[in-house]
C-alpha positions, 0 to 999 in steps of 0.5 A: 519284746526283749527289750530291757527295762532301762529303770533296772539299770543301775545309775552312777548315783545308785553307786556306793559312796566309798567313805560311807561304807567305811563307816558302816563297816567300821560302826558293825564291827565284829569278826564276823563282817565282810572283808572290806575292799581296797577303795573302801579301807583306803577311804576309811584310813585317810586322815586330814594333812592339816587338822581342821582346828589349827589353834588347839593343835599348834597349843597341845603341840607348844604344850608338848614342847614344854613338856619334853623340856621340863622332863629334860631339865629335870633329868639333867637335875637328877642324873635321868638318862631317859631324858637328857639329850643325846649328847649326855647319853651313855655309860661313857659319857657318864664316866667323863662327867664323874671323872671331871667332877672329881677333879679340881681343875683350873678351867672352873676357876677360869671365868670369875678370874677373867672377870677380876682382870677385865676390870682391872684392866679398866681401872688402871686404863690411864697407866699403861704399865699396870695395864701391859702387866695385867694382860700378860698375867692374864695369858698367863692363866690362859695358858696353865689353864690350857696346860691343865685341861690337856693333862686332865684329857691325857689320864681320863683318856687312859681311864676310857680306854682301859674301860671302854676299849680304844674306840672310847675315847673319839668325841668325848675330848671336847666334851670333857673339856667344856665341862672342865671350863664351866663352874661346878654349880652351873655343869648340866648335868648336875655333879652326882657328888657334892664334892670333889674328890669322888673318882669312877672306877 
């Protein structure tokens, strides 16, 4: 007589579906709508590990690589540091850059004199006293070059100090040196001054 109606029961497919409500939640929008529960946000924020159109995502991600390439090159163009990468970054080694496109150094005259005596070398292959001269002469370079790039260091590094502090210096020796052994018209970044000559204060 008690007895309950067994059809009032709620059924486990009467449950509501936890992505469902999250939607409806998320379709009322408002203020003034309840207060989701935790199964229910959670369900809401999930989002796929791998995206259902694999081709269009690996195109807009190449397309975004590309991008961010162009902008990087165009700012080792321009001088924009927002974009040039790490290692170019900062009023340091901005100074380095500027102090070493002032200068004439031997190290950027280095490549296209190597390039004469290896074809000497191979013109006077057959007389091996010219050949023995050339290579010594070509050490020779090799050295002064050396010589020179450790004097430039020696005076940019009492410039970065003066400026910078003491800490200054750390990292940008090998930095500067490099830049010193590129020719002027392939350094990236790009000289600011078309000249030498032009010093940083």
């Amino acid at each position: 007589m008690f007895s309950r109606n067994k059809s009032s029961a709620p059924s486990s497919n009467d449950a509501p579906d936890p992505v469902a409500a999250a939607a409806e939640i998320e379709k009322a929008g408002g203020k003034g709508r309840p207060t989701p529960k935790r199964k229910v946000a959670e369900a809401a924020n999930k989002r796929p590990l791998v995206p259902s159109d694999r081709k269009s995502a690996a195109k807009t991600a190449r397309q975004q690589q590309r991008d961010a390439r162009d902008r990087q090159f165009q700012a080792m163009q321009t001088g924009d540091e927002r974009y040039m990468p790490a290692r170019d970054k900062g009023p340091v080694k901005r100074y380095v850059r500027e102090y070493v496109d002032a200068r004439w150094n031997l190290g950027e005259f280095f490549l296209p004199v190597a390039l004469v005596f290896i074809v000497l070398t191979f013109v006077f292959n057959q007389n091996l006293n010219m050949a023995t001269i050339i290579i010594f002469v070509l050490y020779g370079i090799v050295l002064i070059t050396i010589i020179d790039a450790f004097i430039m260091w020696r005076s940019l590094k009492k410039r970065l100090i003066a400026k910078f502090g003491p800490s200054a210096p750390k990292g940008n020796a090998m930095y500067a040196v490099m830049r010193a052994f590129q020719l002027r018209r392939a350094r990236l970044p790009k000289p600011m001054h078309k000249k030498h000559g032009t010093f940083p204060e």
